[in-house]
C-alpha positions as CSV (number, residue, x, y, z in Angstrom):
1,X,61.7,96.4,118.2
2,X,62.7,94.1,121.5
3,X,65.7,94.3,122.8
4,X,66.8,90.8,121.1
5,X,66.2,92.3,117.6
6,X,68.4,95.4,118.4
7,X,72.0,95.8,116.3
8,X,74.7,98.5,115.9
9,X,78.0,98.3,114.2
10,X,81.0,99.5,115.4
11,X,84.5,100.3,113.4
12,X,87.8,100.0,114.6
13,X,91.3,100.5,113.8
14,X,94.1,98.0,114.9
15,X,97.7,98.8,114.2
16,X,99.9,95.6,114.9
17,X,103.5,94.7,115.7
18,X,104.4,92.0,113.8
19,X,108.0,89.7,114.1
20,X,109.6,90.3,111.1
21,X,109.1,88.4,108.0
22,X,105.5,86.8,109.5
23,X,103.8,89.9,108.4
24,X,101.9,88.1,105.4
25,X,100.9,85.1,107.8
26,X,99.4,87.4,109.9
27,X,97.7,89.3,108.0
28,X,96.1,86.2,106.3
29,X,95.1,85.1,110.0
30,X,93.8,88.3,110.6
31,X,91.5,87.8,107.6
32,X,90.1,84.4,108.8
33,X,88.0,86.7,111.7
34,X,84.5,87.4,109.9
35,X,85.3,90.7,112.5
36,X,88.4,91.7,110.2
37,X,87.2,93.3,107.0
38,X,90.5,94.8,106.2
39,X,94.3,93.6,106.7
40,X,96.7,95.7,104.9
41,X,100.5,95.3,105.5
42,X,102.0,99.2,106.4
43,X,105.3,100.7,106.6
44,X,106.9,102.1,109.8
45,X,106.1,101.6,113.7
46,X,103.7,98.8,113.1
47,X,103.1,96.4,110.1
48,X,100.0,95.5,109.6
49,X,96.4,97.7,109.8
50,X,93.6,95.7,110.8
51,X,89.8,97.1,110.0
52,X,87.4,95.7,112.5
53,X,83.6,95.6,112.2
54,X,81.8,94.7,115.1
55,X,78.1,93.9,115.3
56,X,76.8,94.5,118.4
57,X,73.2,92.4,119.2
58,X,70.8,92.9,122.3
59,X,72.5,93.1,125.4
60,X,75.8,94.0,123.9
61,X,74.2,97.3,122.4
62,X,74.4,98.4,126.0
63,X,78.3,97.2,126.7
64,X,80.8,100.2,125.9
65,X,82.1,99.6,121.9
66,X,85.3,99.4,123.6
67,X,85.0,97.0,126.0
68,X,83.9,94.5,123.5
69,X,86.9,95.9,121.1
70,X,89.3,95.2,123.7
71,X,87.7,91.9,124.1
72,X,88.3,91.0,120.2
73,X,91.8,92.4,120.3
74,X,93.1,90.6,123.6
75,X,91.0,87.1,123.2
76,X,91.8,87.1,119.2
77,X,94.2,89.0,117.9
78,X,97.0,89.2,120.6
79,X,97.0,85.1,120.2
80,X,97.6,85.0,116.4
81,X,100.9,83.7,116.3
82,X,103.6,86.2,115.4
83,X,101.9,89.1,117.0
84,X,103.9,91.3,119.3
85,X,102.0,94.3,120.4
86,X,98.8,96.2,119.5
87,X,97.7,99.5,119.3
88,X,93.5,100.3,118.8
89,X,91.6,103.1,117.7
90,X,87.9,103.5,117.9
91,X,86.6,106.1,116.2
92,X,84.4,108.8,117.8
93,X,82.9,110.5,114.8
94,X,82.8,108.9,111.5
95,X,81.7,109.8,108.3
96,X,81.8,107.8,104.8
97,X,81.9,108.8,101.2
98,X,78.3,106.7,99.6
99,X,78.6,105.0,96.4
């Protein structure tokens, strides 16, 4: 398999800040990302949960996961409009229930 034909995913967990009473406008934003594959609004510090999945191609296999998460977050999410702050988690171990 060449280099070009390489992929990974990678999962990651985006708690956001939210001015109050935009939460549902952001959270349909949010959705409009083919990299979000879960918005849910949450109760407490932050107010909305984004799920991020990242496919990674070629050369990007060989960037850090979080270098191209902070890239999503910062270039997309931070300029939705009514987002305050952000907080990301990447995951360093994993593991899924199957079907």
């Amino acid at each position: 398999m060449s280099a070009h034909e390489m992929k990974g995913k990678h999962r990651a967990f985006v708690l956001i800040d939210v001015v109050p009473g935009k939460e549902k406008k952001v959270l349909e934003k949010l959705l409009k990302y083919e990299e979000v594959i879960e918005a849910h609004l949450i109760p407490g510090q932050f107010d909305v949960l984004a799920v991020l999945e990242i496919e990674l191609y070629g050369r990007e296999l060989f960037v850090p996961a979080s270098e191209i998460v902070t890239k999503f977050v910062i270039n997309k999410i931070r300029k939705v409009s009514g987002v305050l702050d952000t907080s990301t988690m990447l995951p360093s171990f994993s593991k899924t229930k199957g079907p």
